[in-house]
N, C-alpha and C positions, 0 to 999 in steps of 0.2 A: 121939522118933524119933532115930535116930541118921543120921549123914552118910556117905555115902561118895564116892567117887573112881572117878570110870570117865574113861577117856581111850579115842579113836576114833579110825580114818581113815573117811575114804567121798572119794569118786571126787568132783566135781564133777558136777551135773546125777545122780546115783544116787537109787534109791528107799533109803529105811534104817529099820531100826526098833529102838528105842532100848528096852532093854526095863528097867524100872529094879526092882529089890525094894529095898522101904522095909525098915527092919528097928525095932525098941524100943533103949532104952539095955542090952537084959542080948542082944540077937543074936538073938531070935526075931522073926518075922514080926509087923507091922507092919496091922494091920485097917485098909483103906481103904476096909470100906465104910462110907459116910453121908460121907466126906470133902466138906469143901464147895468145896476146889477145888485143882488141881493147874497149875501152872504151870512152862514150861521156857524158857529162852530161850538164844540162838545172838549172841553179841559177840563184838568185837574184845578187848578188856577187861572187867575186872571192875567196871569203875569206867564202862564205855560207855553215852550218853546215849541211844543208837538201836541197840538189837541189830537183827543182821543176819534173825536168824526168831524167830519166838516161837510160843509154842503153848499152849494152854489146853485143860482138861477138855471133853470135847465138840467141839474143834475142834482135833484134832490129836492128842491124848491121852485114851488109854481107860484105863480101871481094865480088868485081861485078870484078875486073880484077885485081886479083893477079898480075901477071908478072908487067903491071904499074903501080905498086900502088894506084889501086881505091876500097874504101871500098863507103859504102851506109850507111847513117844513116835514119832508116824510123819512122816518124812521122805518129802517128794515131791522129784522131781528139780527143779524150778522153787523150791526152798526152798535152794538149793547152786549151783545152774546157773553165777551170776554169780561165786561163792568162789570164793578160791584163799588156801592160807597159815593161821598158828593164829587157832584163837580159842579165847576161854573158852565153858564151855555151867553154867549151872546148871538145879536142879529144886526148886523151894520147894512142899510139901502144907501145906494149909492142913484141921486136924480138924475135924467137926461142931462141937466146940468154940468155934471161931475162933483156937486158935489153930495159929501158923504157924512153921514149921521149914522149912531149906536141908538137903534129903537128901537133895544130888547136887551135884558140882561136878567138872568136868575139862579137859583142851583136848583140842580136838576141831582133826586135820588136815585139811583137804581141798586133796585133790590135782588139778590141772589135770588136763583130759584133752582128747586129740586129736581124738574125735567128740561 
């Protein structure tokens, strides 16, 4: 699996949906199906002992097109409410295999908002 780079805004307290395509080491599409798990998480840093949100396969995160490698990371407003300011976001898939790969990393803004 190859790595990529996605960087975001979203509003504080916003609904979002994160949508990620895995890709192979040569650029094509990435088979998640049978993946045995997919994990994303929301810090201050890279190096942070307590991210701010997390999300896992089933509880936060769908696979939306297996065969190309598109899983969904979905944000509820109560997942951002509290934020303001950067943070780091990764995404590690882990194959039927077991084994596991970082196939997303970015900072992710979120902006204060008045209501």
């Amino acid at each position: 699996m190859s790595h990529n780079v996605q960087n975001f805004e979203i509003h504080a307290g916003d609904s979002r949906d994160i949508v990620v395509t895995v890709t192979d080491s040569q650029g094509g599409a990435f088979d998640l199906t049978g993946a045995a798990a997919i994990a994303w998480q929301l810090a201050c840093s890279a190096g942070s002992a307590a991210p701010a949100v997390s999300k896992s396969l089933g509880a936060g995160i769908a696979i939306t097109d297996g065969p190309n490698g598109v899983f969904t990371v979905m944000l509820d407003p109560s997942d951002t409410a509290a934020l303001s300011g950067l943070y780091y976001h990764e995404a590690e898939v882990t194959d039927g295999a077991g084994n596991r790969s970082t196939v997303l990393t970015g900072v992710a803004t979120v902006i204060p908002t008045l209501i």
